[in-house]
LUMKERO-468435 format. One record per residue (C-alpha): x, y, z. Coordinates in steps of 0.1 Angstrom, whole numbers, padded with zeros to 4 digits, always signed. Each point is the difference from the previous one (the first is absolute). Last residue first. Layout:
XYZ
...
This chain:
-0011+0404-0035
-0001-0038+0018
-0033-0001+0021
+0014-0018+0036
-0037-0010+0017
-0007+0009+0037
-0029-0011+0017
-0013+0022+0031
-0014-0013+0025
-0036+0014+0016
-0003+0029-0024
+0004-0027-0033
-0027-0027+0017
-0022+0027+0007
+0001+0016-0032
-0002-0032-0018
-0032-0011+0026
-0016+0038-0009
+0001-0013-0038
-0012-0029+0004
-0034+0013+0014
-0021-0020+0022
-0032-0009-0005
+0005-0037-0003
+0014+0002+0037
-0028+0011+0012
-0023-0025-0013
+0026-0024+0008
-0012+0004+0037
+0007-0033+0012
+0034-0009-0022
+0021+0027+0004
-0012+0004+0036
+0014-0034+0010
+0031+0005-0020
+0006+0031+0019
-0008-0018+0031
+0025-0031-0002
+0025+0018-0011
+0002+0025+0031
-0009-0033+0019
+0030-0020-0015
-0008-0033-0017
+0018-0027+0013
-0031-0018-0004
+0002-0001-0037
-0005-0035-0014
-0023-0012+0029
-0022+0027-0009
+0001+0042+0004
-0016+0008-0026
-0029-0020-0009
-0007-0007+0041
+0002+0039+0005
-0028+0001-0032
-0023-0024+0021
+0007+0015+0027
-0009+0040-0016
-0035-0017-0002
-0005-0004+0033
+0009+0033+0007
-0025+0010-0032
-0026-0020+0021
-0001+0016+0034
-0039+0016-0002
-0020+0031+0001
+0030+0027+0001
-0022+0032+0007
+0014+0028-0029
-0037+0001-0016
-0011+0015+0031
+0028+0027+0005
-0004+0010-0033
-0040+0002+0004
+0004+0020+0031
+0026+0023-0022
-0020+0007-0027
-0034+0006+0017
+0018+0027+0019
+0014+0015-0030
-0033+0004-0017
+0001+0027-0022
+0038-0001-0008
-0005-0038-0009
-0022+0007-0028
+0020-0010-0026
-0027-0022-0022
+0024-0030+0002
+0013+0006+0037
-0031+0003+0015
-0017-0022-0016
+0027-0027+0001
-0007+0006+0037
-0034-0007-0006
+0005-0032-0016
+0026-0013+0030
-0027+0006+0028
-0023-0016-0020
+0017-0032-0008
+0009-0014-0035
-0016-0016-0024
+0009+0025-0033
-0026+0013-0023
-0027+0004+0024
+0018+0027+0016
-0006+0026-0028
-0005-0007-0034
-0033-0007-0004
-0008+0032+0017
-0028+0000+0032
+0029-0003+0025
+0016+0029-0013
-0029+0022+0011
+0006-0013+0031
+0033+0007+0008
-0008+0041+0005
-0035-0007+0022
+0026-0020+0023
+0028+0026-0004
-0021+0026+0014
-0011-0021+0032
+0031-0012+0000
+0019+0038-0001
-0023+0014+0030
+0012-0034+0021
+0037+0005-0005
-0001+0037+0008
+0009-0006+0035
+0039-0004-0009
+0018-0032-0008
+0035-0012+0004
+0009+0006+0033
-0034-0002+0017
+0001-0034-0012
-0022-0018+0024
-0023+0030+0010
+0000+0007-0035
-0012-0037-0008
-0024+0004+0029
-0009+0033-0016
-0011-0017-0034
-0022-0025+0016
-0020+0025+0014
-0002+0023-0030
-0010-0034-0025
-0024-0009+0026
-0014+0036-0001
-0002+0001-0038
-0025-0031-0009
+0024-0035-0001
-0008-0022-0033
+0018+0007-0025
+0031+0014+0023
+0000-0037+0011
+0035-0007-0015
+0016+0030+0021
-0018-0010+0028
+0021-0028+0010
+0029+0024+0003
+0006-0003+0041
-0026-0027+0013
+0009-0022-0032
+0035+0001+0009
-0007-0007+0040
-0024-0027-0006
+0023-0017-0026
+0011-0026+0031
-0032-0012+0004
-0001-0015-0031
+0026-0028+0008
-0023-0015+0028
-0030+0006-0022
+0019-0021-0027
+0009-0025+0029
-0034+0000+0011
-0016-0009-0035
+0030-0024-0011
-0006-0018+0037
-0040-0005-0007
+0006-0015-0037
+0024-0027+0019
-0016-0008+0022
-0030-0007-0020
+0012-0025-0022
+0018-0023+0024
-0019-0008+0028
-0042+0008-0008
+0005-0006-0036
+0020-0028+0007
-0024-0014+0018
-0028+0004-0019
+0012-0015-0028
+0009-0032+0022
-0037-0001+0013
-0004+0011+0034
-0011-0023+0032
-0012+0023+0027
+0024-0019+0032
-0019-0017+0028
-0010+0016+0028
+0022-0008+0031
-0014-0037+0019
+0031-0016-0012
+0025+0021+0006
-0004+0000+0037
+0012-0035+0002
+0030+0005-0020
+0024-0034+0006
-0033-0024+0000
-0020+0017-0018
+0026+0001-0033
-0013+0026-0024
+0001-0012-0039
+0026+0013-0022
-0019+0011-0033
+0021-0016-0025
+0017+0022-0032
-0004-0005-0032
-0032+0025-0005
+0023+0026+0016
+0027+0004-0025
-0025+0006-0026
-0015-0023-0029
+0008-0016-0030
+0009+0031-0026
-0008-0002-0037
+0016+0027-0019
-0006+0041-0006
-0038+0000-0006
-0007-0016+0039
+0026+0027+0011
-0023+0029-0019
-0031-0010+0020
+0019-0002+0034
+0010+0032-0005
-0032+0012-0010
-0014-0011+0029
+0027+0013+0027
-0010+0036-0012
-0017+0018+0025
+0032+0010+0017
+0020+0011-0033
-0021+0037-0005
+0021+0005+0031
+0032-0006-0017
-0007+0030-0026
-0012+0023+0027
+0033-0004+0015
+0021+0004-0031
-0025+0031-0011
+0014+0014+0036
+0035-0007-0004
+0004+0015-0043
-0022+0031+0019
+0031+0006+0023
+0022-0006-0024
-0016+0030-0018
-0003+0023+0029
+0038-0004+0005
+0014+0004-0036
+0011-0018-0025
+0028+0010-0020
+0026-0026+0008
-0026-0028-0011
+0006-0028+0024
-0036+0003+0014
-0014-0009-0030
+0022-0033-0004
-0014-0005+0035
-0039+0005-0009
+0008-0029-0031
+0016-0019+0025
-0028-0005+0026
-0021-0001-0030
+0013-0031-0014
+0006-0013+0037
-0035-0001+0011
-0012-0016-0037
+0030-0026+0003
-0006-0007+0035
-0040-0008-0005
+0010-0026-0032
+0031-0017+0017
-0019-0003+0036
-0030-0014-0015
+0020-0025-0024
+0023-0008+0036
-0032+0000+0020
-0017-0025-0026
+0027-0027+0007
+0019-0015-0031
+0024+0018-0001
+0013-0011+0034
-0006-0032-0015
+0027+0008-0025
+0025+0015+0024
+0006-0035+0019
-0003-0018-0032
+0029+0021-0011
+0019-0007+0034
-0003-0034+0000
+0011-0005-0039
+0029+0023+0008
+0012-0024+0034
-0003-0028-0019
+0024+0013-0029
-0011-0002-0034
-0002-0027-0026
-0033-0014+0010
-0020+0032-0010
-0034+0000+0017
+0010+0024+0025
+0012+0025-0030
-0029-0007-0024
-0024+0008+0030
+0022+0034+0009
-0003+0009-0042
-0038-0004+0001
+0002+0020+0029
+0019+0028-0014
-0020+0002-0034
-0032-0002+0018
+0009+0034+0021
+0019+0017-0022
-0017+0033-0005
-0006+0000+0040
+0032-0013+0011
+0016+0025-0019
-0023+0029+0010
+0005-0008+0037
+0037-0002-0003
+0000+0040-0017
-0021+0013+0025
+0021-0012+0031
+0031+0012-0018
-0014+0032-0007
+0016+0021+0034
+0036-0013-0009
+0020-0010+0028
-0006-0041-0010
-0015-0028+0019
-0029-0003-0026
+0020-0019-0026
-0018-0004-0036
-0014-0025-0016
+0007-0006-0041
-0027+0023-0021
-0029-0010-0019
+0001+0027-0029
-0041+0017-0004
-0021-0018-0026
+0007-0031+0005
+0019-0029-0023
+0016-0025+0026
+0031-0013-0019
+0024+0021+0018
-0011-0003+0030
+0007-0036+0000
+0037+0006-0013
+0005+0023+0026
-0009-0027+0031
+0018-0026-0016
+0032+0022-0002
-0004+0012+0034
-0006-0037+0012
+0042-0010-0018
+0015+0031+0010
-0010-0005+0036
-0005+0020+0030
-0023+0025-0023
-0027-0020+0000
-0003-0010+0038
+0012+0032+0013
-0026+0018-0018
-0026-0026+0011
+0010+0005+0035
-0006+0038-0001
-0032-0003-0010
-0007-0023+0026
+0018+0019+0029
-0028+0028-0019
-0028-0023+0008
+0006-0012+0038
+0005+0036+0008
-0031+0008-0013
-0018-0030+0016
+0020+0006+0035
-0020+0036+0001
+0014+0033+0002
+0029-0006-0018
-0004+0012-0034
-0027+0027+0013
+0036+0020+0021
+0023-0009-0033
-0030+0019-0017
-0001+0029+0022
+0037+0001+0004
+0001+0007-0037
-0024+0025-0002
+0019+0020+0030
+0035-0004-0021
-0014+0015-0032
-0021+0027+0020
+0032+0014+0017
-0006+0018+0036
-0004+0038-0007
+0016+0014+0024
-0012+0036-0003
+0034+0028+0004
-0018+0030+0015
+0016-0004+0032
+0035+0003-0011
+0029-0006+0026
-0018-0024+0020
-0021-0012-0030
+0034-0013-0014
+0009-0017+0029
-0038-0019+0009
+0001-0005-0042
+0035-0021+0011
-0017-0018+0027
+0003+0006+0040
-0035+0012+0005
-0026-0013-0026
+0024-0026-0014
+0001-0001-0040
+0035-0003-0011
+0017-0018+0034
-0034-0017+0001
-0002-0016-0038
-0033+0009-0021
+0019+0015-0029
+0010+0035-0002
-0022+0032-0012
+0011+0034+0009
-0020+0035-0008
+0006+0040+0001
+0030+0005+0003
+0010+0038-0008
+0015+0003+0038
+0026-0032-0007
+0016+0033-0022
+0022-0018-0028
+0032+0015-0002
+0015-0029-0014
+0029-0005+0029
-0032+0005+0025
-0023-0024-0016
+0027-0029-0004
+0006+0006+0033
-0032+0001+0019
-0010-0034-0024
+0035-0018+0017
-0010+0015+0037
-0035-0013-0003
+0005-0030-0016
+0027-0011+0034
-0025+0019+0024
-0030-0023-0015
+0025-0032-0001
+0005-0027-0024
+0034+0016-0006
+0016+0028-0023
+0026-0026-0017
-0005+0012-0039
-0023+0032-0007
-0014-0005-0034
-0005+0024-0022
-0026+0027-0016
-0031-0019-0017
-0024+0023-0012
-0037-0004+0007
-0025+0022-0023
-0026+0020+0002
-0013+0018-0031
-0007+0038-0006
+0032+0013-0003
+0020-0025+0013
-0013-0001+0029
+0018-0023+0032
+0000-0033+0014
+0036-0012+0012
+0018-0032+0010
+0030-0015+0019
+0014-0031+0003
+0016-0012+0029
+0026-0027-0015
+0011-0029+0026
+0033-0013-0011
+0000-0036-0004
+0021+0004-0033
-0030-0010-0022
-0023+0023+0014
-0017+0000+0039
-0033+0024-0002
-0013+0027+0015
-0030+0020-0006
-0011+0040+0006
-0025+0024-0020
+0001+0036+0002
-0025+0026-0011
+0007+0036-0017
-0013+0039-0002
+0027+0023-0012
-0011-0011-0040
+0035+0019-0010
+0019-0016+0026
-0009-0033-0005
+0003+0011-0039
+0039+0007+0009
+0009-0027+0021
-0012-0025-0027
+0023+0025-0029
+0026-0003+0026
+0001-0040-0002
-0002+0002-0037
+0030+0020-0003
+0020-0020+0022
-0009-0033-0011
+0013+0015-0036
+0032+0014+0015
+0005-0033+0020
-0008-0021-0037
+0022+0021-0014
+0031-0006+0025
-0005-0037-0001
+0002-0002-0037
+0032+0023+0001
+0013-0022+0024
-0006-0032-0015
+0017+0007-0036
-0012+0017-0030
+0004+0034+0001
+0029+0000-0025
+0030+0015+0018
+0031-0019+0001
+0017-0006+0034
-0013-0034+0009
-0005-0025-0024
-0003+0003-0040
-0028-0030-0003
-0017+0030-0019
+0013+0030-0014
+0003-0001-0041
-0023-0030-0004
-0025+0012+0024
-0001+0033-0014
-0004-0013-0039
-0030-0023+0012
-0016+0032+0019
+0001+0020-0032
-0007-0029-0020
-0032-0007+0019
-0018-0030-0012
+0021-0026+0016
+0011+0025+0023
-0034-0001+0011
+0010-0037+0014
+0033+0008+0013
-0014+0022+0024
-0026-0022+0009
+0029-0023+0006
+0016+0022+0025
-0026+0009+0024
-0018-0035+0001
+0034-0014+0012
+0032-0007-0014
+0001-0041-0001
-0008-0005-0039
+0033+0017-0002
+0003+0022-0033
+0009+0033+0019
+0019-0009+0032
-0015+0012+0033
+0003-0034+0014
-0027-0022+0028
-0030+0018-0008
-0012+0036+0004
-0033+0020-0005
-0029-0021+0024
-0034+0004-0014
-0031+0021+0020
-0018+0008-0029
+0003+0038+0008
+0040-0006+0003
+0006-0020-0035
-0018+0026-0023
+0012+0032+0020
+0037-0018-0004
+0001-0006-0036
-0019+0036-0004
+0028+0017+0017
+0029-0015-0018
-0017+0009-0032
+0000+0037+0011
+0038+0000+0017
+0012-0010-0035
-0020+0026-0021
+0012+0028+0027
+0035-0017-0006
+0003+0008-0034
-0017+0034+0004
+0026+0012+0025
+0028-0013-0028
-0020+0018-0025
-0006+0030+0027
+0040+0001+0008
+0012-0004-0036
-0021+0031-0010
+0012+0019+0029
+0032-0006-0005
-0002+0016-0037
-0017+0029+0010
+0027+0009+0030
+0000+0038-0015
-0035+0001+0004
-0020+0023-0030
-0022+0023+0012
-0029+0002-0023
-0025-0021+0034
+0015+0024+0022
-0015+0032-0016
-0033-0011-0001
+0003-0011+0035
+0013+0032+0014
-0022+0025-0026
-0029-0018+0019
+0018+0009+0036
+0001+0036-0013
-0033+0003-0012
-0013-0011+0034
+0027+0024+0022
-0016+0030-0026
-0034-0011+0005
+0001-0001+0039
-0005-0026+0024
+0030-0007+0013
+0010+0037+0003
-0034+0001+0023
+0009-0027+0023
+0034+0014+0003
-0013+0035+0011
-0019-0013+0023
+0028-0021+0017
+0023+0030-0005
-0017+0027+0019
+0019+0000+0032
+0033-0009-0025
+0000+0030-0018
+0035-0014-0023
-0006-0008-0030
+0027+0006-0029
+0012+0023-0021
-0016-0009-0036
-0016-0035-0001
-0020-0003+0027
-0001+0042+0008
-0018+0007-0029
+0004+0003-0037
-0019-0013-0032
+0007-0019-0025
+0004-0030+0022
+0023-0033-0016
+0030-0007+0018
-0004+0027+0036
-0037-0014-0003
+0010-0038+0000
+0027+0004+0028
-0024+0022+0021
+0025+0022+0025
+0007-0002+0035
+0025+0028+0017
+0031-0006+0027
+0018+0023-0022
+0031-0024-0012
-0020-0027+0017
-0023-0003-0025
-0033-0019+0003
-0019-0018-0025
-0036-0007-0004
-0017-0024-0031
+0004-0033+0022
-0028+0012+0024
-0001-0030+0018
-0036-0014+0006
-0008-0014+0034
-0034-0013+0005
-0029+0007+0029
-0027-0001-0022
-0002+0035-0004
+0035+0002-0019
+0031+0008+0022
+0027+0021-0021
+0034-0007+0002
+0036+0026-0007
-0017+0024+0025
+0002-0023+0023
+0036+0003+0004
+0001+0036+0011
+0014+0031-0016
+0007+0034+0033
-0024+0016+0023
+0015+0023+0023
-0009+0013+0032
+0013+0023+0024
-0029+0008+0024
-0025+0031-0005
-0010-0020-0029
-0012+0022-0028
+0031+0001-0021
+0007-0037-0002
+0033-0003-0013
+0005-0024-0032
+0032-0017+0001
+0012-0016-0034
+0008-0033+0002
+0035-0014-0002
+0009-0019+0034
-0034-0013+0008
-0007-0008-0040
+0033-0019-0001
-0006-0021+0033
-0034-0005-0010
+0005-0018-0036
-0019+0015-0026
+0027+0008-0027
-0029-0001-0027
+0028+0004-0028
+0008-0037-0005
-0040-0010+0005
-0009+0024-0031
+0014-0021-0025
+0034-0006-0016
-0009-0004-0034
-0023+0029+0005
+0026+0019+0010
+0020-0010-0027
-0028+0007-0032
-0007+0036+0016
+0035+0013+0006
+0004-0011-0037
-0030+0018-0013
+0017+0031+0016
-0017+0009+0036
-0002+0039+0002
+0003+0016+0039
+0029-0024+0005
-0002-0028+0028
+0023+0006+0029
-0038-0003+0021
-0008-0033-0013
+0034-0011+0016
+0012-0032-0014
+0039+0010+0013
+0019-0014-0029
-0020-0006-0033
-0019+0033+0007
+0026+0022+0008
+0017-0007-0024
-0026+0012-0024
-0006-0031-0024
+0013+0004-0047
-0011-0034-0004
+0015-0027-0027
+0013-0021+0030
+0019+0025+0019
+0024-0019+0011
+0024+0011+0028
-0026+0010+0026
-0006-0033+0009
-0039-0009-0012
+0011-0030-0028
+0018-0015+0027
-0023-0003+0023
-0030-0010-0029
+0025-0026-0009
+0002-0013+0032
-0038+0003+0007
-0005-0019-0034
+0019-0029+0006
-0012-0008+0036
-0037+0004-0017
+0014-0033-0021
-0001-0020+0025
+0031-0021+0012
-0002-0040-0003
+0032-0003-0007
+0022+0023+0020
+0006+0035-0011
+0031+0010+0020
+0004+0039-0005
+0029+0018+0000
+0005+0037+0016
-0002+0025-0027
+0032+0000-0029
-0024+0001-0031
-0026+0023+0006
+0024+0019+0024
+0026+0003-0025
-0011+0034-0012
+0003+0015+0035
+0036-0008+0000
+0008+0008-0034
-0011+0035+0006
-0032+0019-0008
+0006+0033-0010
-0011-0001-0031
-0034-0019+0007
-0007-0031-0017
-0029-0002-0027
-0005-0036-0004
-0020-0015-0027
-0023-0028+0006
-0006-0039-0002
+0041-0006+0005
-0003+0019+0030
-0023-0021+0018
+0030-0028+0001
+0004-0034-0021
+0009-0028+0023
+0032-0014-0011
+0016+0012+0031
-0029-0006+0026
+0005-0040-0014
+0029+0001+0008
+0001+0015+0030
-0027-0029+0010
+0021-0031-0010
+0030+0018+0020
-0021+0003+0032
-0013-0037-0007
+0040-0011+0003
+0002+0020+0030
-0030-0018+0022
+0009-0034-0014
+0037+0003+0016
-0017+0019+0029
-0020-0033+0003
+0026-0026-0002
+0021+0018+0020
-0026-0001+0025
-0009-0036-0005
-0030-0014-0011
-0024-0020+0017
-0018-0024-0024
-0038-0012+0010
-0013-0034-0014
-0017+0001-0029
-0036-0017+0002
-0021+0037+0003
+0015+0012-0034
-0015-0033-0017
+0025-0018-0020
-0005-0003-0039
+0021-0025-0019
+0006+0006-0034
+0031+0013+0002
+0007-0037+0016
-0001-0016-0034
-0015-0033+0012
């Protein structure tokens, strides 16, 4: 193997010390390399003519030549080039095709200027700008500015050029230099740097000087203002665009070389926003271009280049080079966008939390990958006129304790500048240390704001209700251990799975017979999704359980346990059970995929509960038709009971037992109407009521708002100052006069076709789009900001849940030594890719080139 063919990743070499003679030898050697190349580097004088003064010696003259060396080391930037040439080009030896006032070129006084500026005058001043003659610095104006004695004082005052006066402070609070003013310390005057260039006319800015400092802040405001200062700056840019630059040449070669790496930097940047958002890991086991074993990162790159030849011709000319050549492709500079991009995406979160003001939190923890417990952290806010939840990080290590969470959410709040005082909700999962009256985390959080509702999560609550009816009774736990045996059962073996699929697959039905599911699982369908298998496949399964015991070829201890499970399919209560569970559960889920929506809001999940419950109590009245559609799904033997002997009472060993009243003999249908049936419809009725009760406080605060309709002006008053009363700091006692008006206002929308019929959403949410659609939030501010802080109220826990699924994407048992830094950008990247598809390229260059800057040798 020719071993220049070989390719050795830069991170496999092992690490050389050099020696110092070694390195000064190197060091002197790359000295000569770069006089050399100085020397046949053509100079700015060969692109013009030269018009040296007669009385210029041969010392002077050699300063272009003979100035102090310079070391251009590969990798320098071309800007380098241009300031020294632009410091050479400025001595007073040369005068590069300008006839300049010495005075001008040497001291950058404004106030040595001549009277009449020549063209030339003009052209180099400009060159220059305004900055080199602003001579703003305190020390100099404190030492040089004129004294102005105050002649009315009857104490010796005098006034004399401040440093303010160079800035001016808009109404908003900003700073705006004034870039145009100069000062002079020859006569301690200011003078207009545009005007003195350009005016036709003359005052003291560009003739003389300013000096009446008591009246100079007016008197600047009004220069600033004027036509003649206006003109002026127009005549400046007009002006500057025909002056030629005497570096034109460099500057060329700098923006295509700029402009080459822009074009890089932007390919680079989508490769890594289309791996991060989907959660995919960037680097294998090499950074070598052609290895099948680079990494995601790398080979997408090598797979546009396919198509790319700009970005093939790159990575043939500077990849696989190692360290110490530039060409943006390695590790580092991957990392180092991806921290800029996490960075701007982060701040742009921060930033519309801030701009909403109002927000809720939501709390969970989780172990990852690394056993590290991860705290994650979410937020509901506005966006203009749609709530959303925003994941911002996880907190690693905080503790399963309220004071632990506490101190870690205080934190991030504090280094965020995020005022605890605008919360206005919190929602965490059903847990104590979370959700504990007194020494919980909403207990802490209420402490230091009392206007923060805990609103307990209505995913979580649902679910406990139905773990709560799944167990109430030993028939219902008897039925889902069944379920969950015949998972374990089929899936146990290769061989019974395979029979089991290959049945399914010949039955023709309407609706796809599905494989049974587990119902021991985290996930809040899973109970749902077994009963409907069973259900859909309940003649296909037993028919394959019979085939299975009746098989000679298997095991004993298979055939046993598939007849076992067959003649528990054969009982009514396990057809009755299968058909009543599946229509509890389908709705059951249906209400909690409603609930997961992140835009949903309180009143409406409170509704979503209470249709629930009415649902299930339609239920109790319906043991007949259950048994009706059992007898049309397969032919069932008889129940559980029916089988069973009636144990006789012994007189002899109880003689008291046997003069008691004998038991009321009920039929077997009866029975477990009575036992198992009921139960179970009573405790999902309580424990929805249970779970309700815990909205009384929300609905008691802004349930009016979605009862408007209905509620005659002095309800709408009263319940408008109790919500004043509550948020005295954010409302004011007009809230009431502007419902009643707004009320009459929304309802003539209500009678349009296109109005909040067209979209299913709540109507707290619809009549904020109102007010924010029409733009009449100025009339009813009030209105405005109770609905904002309404719509705000984090109703349930799910988008934490759903930032573990993406922590257990990213951070998996390939990648667990992950750093946390890392670990959240990536995290961010790939949750809110809706913000990070709107960001702009061009801002990520700009903060890529600020943050380090890259330097590129461009050969003259």
């Amino acid at each position: 193997m020719d071993r220049h063919k070989i390719q050795l990743d830069r991170h496999k070499k092992k690490q050389e010390y050099k020696s110092g003679s070694y390195k000064r030898k190197i060091a002197k050697e790359k000295n000569k390399r770069n006089e050399e190349v100085v020397a046949k580097s053509r100079r700015m004088t060969d692109y013009m003519k030269l018009n040296v003064s007669p009385d210029i010696n041969d010392e002077t003259c050699s300063l272009a030549s003979s100035s102090h060396p310079q070391n251009y080391e590969d990798g320098e930037k071309i800007s380098e080039i241009v300031e020294e040439v632009l410091e050479v080009s400025s001595t007073p030896a040369v005068s590069v095709g300008l006839v300049l006032n010495e005075n001008i070129c040497s001291e950058n006084d404004i106030g040595l200027w001549p009277e009449n500026m020549t063209s030339s005058n003009i052209d180099y001043c400009i060159k220059i700008g305004a900055s080199a003659f602003q001579n703003c610095d305190k020390d100099i104006i404190d030492n040089k500015s004129f004294k102005q004695s105050d002649r009315h004082s009857e104490k010796n005052f005098t006034r004399k050029c401040q440093t303010n006066f160079f800035e001016r402070k808009t109404r908003n609070g900003e700073i705006i230099k004034r870039s145009w003013l100069c000062f002079s310390p020859n006569n301690g005057h200011v003078y207009c740097f545009v005007c003195k260039l350009f005016s036709q006319t003359r005052s003291q800015f560009t003739h003389g000087g300013y000096c009446d400092w008591k009246n100079a802040v007016t008197r600047l405001v009004e220069h600033e203002i004027s036509k003649n200062h206006l003109n002026s700056v127009i005549n400046l840019a007009a002006r500057s665009r025909e002056v030629g630059r005497i570096d034109q040449k460099l500057t060329e070669q700098a923006e295509d070389e700029a402009k080459t790496w822009g074009e890089i930097l932007r390919r680079l940047i989508s490769v890594i926003v289309f791996i991060s958002e989907r959660g995919l890991a960037f680097r294998g086991e090499n950074e070598t271009f052609g290895s099948p074993k680079n990494g995601n990162y790398l080979g997408i790159l090598e797979l546009i280049a396919k198509y790319d030849h700009f970005l093939n011709d790159h990575i043939k000319k500077n990849g696989n080079q190692g360290s110490g050549h530039t060409n943006y492709l390695s590790s580092k500079i991957c990392e180092e966008i991806v921290q800029l991009i996490g960075k701007k995406v982060f701040n742009e979160v921060i930033s519309r939390i801030k701009h909403s003001k109002y927000y809720s939190i939501s709390l969970d923890s989780t172990p990852d990958e690394g056993h590290v417990d991860q705290l994650t952290l979410i937020f509901r806010y506005l966006e203009e006129n749609i709530p959303v939840e925003r994941f911002v990080a996880f907190m690693p290590n905080q503790g399963h304790k309220s004071k632990d969470m506490f101190k870690g959410l205080d934190t991030f709040l504090k280094e965020n500048d995020l005022d605890i005082q605008n919360c206005r909700g919190q929602s965490y999962d059903n847990a104590s240390s979370m959700s504990g009256k007194y020494n919980g985390l909403q207990a802490l959080v209420l402490a230091e704001n009392n206007l923060a509702l805990w609103v307990p999560c209505a995913g979580h609550s649902l679910n406990l209700v139905v773990q709560a009816a799944a167990e109430c009774c030993l028939s219902a736990v008897s039925f889902f251990d069944f379920l969950e045996e015949l998972y374990v059962y089929f899936t146990a073996s290769t061989n019974r799975y395979k029979v089991l699929t290959d049945c399914l697959k010949r039955t023709e039905t309407k609706n796809p017979i599905l494989i049974p599911k587990r119902t021991k699982t985290t996930r809040w369908s899973c109970r749902a999704d077994a009963t409907k298998a069973l259900l859909r496949g309940y003649k296909e399964i037993k028919n394959v359980l019979l085939e299975i015991s009746e098989n000679k070829e298997e095991l004993g201890k298979s055939r046993i346990v598939a007849l076992s499970l067959y003649k528990k399919m054969l009982k009514i209560q396990t057809g009755l059970y299968a058909v009543f569970w599946n229509d509890i559960l389908g709705q059951v889920n249906k209400t909690s995929e409603t609930l997961q929506n992140p835009r949903l809001d309180v009143n409406t999940a409170v509704l979503a509960l209470k249709s629930l419950r009415s649902f299930i109590g339609t239920k109790r009245d319906s043991f007949e038709e259950y048994v009706v559609k059992v007898a049309e799904l397969d032919d069932f033997v008889e129940y559980d009971s029916e089988t069973q002997r009636k144990r006789k009472i012994n007189v002899r060993l109880s003689p008291l037992d046997s003069v008691q009243t004998p038991e009321i003999e009920m039929s077997s249908s009866n029975r477990f109407r009575i036992q198992s049936f009921l139960p179970v419809i009573d405790q999902l009725e309580s424990s929805l009521k249970q779970r309700l009760d815990a909205y009384k406080l929300v609905d008691n605060r802004f349930g009016f708002l979605c009862k408007l309709d209905i509620l005659d002006d002095k309800k709408i008053i009263l319940a408008a100052q109790n919500l004043v009363k509550l948020y005295d700091n954010d409302l004011d006692d007009q809230l009431g006069n502007e419902l009643i008006q707004f009320k009459a206002f929304y309802q003539e929308f209500l009678k349009d076709d296109d109005g909040k019929n067209d979209k299913v959403i709540s109507q707290e949410r619809w009549m904020y789009q109102l007010l924010i659609e029409k733009n009449v939030k100025d009339c009813f501010p009030n209105i405005e900001v109770a609905l904002r802080m309404y719509l705000s109220l984090m109703v349930t826990n799910s988008s934490g849940e759903r930032s573990f699924s993406k922590l257990k994407l990213i951070k998996n048992r390939l990648r667990t030594s992950m750093t946390e830094e890392r670990l959240n950008t990536l995290a961010l990247l790939s949750i809110e890719s809706d913000i990070l598809r709107q960001i702009n390229y061009e801002d990520i260059i700009s903060d890529f080139i600020n943050t380090k800057l890259r330097r590129k040798l461009i050969k003259v």
